[in-house]
N, C-alpha and C positions, 0 to 999 in steps of 0.2 A: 621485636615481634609486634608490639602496641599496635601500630597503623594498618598492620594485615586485617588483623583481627575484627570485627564488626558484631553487635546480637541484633538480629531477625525477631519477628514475634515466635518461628519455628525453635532457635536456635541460635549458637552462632556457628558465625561462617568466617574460613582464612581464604585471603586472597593474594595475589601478590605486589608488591610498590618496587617502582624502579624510575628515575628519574624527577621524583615528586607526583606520579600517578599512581593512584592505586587502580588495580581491578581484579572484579571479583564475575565469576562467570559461574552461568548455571543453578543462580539457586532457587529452588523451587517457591512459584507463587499458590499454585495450588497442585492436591492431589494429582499421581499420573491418570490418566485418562482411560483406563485398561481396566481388563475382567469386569466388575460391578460398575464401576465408574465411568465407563465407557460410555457414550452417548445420556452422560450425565450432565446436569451443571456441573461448574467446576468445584470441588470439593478442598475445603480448605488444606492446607501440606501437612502434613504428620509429623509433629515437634521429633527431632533428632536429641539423640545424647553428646555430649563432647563437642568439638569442633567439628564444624563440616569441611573438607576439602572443597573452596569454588577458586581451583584454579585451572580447571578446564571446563570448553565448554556445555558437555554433555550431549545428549542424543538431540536430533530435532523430527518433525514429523514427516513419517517415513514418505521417500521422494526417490526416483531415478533418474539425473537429470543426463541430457542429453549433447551432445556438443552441437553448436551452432557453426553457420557455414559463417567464413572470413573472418569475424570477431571472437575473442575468448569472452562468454560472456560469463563464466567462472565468479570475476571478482561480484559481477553484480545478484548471483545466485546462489553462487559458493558451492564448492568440490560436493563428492559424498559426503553425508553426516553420517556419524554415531547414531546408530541404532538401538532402540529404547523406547521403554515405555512414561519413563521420567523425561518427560520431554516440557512442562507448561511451567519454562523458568524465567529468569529475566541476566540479562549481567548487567553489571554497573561501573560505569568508571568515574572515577572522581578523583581532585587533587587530594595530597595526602594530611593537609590540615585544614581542608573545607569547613566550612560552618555556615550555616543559614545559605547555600548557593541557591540561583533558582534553575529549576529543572527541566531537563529536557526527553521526553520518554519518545521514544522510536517505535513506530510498527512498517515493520517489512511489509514489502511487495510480493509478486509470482501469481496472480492469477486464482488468488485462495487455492491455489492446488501445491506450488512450491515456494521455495527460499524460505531465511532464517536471520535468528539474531544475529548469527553468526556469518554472514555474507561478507567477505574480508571490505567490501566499499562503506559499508555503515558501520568499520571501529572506531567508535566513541572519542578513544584517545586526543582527537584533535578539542574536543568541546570541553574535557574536563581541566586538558591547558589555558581552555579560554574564559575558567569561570565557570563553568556549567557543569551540573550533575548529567552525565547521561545514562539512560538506562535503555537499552532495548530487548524488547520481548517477544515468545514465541507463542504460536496460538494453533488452534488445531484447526485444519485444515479441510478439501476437500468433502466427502464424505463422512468424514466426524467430526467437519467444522459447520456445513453449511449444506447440508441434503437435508430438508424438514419432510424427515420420517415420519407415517406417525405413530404417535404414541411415544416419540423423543423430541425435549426442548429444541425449540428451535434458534437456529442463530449460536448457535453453540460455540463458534469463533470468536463473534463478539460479545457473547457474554463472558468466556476467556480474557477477552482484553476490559473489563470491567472489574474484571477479578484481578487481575493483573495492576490496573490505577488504583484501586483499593489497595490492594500492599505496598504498592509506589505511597500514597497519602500516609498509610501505618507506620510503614520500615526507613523511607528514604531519610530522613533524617539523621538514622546512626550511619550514614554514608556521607554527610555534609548537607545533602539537600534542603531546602525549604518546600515543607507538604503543602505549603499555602500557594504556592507558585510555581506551578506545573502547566508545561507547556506541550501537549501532545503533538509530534509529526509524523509523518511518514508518506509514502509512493508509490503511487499504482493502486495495488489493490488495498497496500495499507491505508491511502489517503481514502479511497472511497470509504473504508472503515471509518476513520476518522469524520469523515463528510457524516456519515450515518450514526456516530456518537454526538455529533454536536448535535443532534437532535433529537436522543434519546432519553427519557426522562429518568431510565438508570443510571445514567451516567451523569445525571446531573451535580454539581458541584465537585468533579474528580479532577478538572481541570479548568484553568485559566484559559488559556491561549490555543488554537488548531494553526498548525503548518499544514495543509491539503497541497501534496505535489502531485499534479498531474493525478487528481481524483475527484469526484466530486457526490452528490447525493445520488443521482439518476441512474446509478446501477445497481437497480433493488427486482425482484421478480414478486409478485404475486405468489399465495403458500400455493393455493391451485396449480398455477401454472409450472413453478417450482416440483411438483409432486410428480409431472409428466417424465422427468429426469429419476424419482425418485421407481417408478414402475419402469422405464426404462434400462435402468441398472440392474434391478431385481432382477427382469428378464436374463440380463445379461450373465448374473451372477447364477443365475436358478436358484433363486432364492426366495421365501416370500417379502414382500415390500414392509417390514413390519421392525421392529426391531430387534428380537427374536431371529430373523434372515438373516439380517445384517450383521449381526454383533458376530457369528460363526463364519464371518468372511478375514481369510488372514489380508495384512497390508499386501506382500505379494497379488496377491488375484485382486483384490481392489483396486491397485494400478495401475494395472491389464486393462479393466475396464473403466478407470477414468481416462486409459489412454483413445481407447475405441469408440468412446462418446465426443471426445477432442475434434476428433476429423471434420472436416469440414462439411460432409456430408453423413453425421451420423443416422439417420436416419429420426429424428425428434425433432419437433417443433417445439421452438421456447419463446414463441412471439407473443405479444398480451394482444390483448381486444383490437386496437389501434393496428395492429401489424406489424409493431417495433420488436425487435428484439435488442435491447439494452445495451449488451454488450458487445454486440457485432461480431458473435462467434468466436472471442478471445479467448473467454471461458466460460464453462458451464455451470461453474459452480461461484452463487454470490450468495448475500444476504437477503433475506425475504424481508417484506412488511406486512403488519397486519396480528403482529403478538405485542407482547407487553417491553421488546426491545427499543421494536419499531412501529409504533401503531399504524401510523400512516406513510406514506408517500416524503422523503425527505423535505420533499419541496412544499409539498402542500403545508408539514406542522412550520419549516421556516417562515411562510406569512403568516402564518398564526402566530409567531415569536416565539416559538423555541429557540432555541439556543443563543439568543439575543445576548445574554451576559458575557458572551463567549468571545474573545476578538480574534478573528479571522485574518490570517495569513492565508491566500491561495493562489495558485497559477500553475501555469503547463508550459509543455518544449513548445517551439514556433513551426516542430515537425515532428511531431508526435510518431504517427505510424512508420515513419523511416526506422524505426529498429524491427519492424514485422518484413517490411516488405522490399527494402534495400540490399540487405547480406542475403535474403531468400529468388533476387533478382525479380518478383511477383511487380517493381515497381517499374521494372525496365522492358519487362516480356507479354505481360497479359494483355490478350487479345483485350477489345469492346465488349464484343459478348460477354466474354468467360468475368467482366469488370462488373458487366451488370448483374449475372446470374450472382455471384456473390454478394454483393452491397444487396441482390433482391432479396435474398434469402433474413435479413435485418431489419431493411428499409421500405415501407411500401411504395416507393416514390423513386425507388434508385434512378431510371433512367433521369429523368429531372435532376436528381441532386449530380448525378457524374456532369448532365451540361452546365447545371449549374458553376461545378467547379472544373471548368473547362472544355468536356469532352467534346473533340472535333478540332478545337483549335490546339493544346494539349494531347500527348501520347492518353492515352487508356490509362494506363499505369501510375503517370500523376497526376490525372485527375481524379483518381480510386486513392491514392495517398494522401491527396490535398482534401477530399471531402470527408476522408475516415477521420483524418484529422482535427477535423471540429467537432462531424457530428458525435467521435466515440469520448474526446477530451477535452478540446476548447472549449467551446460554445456549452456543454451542460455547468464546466468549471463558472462561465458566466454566469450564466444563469442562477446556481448558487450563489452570487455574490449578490448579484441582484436583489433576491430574496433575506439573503441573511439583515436581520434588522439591529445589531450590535457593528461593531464598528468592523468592516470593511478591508482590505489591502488586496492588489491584484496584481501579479509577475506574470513576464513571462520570459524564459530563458530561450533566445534567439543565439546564443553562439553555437557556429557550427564544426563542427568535428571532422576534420580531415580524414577519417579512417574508409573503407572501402573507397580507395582511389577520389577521396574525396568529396564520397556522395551521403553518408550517414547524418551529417548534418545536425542539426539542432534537435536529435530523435528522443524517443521514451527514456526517461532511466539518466540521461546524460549530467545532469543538474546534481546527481547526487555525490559525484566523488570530487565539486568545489563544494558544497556546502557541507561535506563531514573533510572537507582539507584531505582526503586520501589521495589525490591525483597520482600519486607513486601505484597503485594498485589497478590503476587505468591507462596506463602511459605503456608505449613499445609498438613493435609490427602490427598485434593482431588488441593491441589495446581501443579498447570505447573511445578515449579522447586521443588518439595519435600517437605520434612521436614526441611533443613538445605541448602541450596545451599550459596557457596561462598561469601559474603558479598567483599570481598579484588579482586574478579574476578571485581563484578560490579564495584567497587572504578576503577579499570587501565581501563576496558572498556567504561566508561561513560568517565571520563579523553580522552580517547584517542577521542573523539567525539568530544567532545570540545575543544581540542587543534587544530584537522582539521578544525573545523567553526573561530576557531580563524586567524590563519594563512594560514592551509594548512599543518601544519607538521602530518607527522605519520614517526614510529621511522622503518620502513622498507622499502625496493628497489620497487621501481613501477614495473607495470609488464607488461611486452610485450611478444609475443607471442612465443620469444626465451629460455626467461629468467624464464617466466610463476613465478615470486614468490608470494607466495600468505600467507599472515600470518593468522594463528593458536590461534584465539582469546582464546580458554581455555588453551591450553597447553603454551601461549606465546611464540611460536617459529615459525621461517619463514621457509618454505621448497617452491623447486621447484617442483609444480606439476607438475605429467605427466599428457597428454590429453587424456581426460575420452575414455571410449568406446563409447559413446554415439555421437562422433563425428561421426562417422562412419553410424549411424542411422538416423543422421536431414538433412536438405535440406543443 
């Protein structure tokens, strides 16, 4: 039993070992999130007696996911979860006589509204074979992660994942871990997280190292502007805007109405002063700045040197929006017009930026793919890099994915199942990477993850804003990029 077995500062916890892995799933980092606790800080977890069962994964926060047209996108979001109000846990895989490893903590993606630890493309299993503690973790989401109520903390998600590195630094240890050498990753909306913890003064010294995939600082809202969504909902719900409203709304009706503000046309403006709206309608729901999280604008504290200690791993797909608008055909069918009226509703500037990136000489459709693609991913991930004043790295994963008849391409999301070595969870008819994709890509790509959590090495020149190199995770080559056009379009 000895290697199951682990103590928590809660307790201890059983996990299970099979092939020289252990893992241990579901154990709580703080208090669940419900009755009192709801729309609270996270409240530290309630020491148990005996042994904890973490050999399942437990509830995640509550989600309806939908099926997606041509691709299963399942492994990258993961089926229904367990329902529950113990949901703000972490799992952990590690080999079974680990000692001092260095560590690797994950935060999922989904738009702050869905997905989980538990997304069968981020099991650990492949990192803990390779030396590495992995742990990833869940955080609250949506409306009781990131709607700044008032008269409820704001940021509630990522103070979640603050709480969440804090018991990584306490606990990972009796897992094998080294608390000194912790290396935060994660995609999408978790990497924008991460973008906005490296520059959080809470979050200072919880970690060593940022993986930012395919996220960056520039998806933050103003509380004000933020607050438009928060009387919006209220509406929706017939509630007052207050906490008190809120807290007597069940998940069911909540999701109702984060689905009806989703639409493309919900009726709300979330653009700031400038006339951007950040996220280009992906989601409504991010991190605000302007509290004791986030005081300022990511970008602005990174020239100020925040998170300068920090060394920075970032980069994005080389076609980002192909997973929005490829399988949904919006890349193959949308009129001129209907291209502008959407990028207007974001950009103040759309017509410019669609000719910018080609329209006229280019269908509508990719030049709406090829310009959402920097303004919503590439080009801020730059930017970010630009600014960060601690050491530097810049990727970008150009292999393309044969799947929709071979037009999915180099899309969102695609990068993650070589770098956790899951490719079996991605492969088949209706699989993300195809039929066959690279097995010997994942091997150097997952390696290179884990050599940066180990030490800090990657085998190419850091990049600054002269030198701009950026390496070419499919093709394994570094080139000096030039700067997109896209500069030319954001604030």
């Amino acid at each position: 039993m000895g290697h199951h077995v682990r103590k928590t500062g809660a307790g201890w916890v059983q996990g299970f070992c099979g092939d020289g892995i252990c893992t241990f799933l579901g154990i709580p980092y703080a208090a669940p999130p419900a009755g009192p606790n709801r729309f609270r800080e996270p409240r530290p977890a309630e020491p148990w007696q005996g042994v904890r069962d973490a050999t399942r994964p437990g509830p995640s926060s509550w989600q309806e996911l939908k099926p997606f047209p041509e691709i299963d996108v399942v492994p990258l979001v993961g089926e229904q979860y367990e329902r529950g109000d113990d949901y703000l846990t972490v799992n952990v895989w590690t080999a079974e006589a680990a000692a001092k490893r260095p560590v690797l903590v994950f935060i999922h993606g989904g738009g702050f509204i869905v997905g989980s630890k538990d997304a069968p493309i981020n099991d650990g299993s492949a990192f803990a074979r390779s030396g590495v503690v992995c742990v990833s973790i869940n955080y609250r989401l949506a409306i009781d992660g990131f709607l700044p109520i008032p008269g409820v903390p704001t940021n509630l998600g990522l103070r979640d994942m603050i709480a969440a590195l804090k018991w990584v630094k306490a606990n990972v240890e009796a897992f094998g871990g080294d608390p000194d050498n912790v290396t935060v990753f994660g995609e999408s909306a978790g990497a924008m997280a991460i973008a906005n913890l490296v520059t959080s003064p809470l979050a200072e010294g919880l970690f060593r190292r940022a993986i930012v995939q395919s996220g960056h600082g520039a998806m933050v809202r103003e509380i004000g502007v933020a607050q438009r969504l928060v009387r919006k909902l209220a509406k929706l719900l017939k509630v007052a805007p207050t906490a008190e409203g809120f807290r007597g709304v069940a998940p069911e009706r909540a999701w109702q109405a984060i689905q009806k503000v989703a639409k493309p046309f919900p009726g709300i403006d979330l653009r700031d002063e400038q006339g951007f709206e950040p996220v280009y309608g992906i989601s409504r729901f991010i991190p605000v700045f302007g509290d004791d999280v986030l005081p300022e604008k990511p970008i602005d504290a990174l020239r100020k040197g925040a998170g300068k200690d920090v060394e920075l791993l970032i980069g994005s797909n080389a076609e980002e929006m192909n997973l929005y608008f490829v399988p949904t055909k919006v890349r193959a069918k949308i009129p001129g017009f209907l291209a502008k009226w959407l990028l207007g509703k974001s950009h103040p500037r759309a017509k410019e930026a669609l000719k910018t990136y080609g329209l006229g000489s280019k269908k509508a459709g990719q030049a709406l793919t090829d310009a959402m693609s920097d303004l919503v991913f590439r080009w801020p991930a730059r930017r970010f890099a630009e600014e960060h004043q601690g050491r530097t790295h810049v990727y970008e994963f150009d292999w393309r994915s044969p799947a929709c008849g071979g037009e999915l391409g180099a899309c969102h999301g695609m990068e993650l199942p070589f770098v956790f070595k899951t490719l079996d969870r991605a492969t088949g008819p209706t699989g993300l990477a195809g039929e066959d994709p690279p097995q010997a890509m994942a091997d150097r790509i997952h390696q290179l993850w884990v050599d940066f959590a180990t030490d800090g090495t990657l085998p190419w020149p850091e990049f600054d804003r002269e030198q701009r190199h950026v390496h070419l995770l499919g093709s394994d080559e570094t080139i000096q990029e030039q700067v997109m056009p896209a500069a030319s379009l954001t604030p």
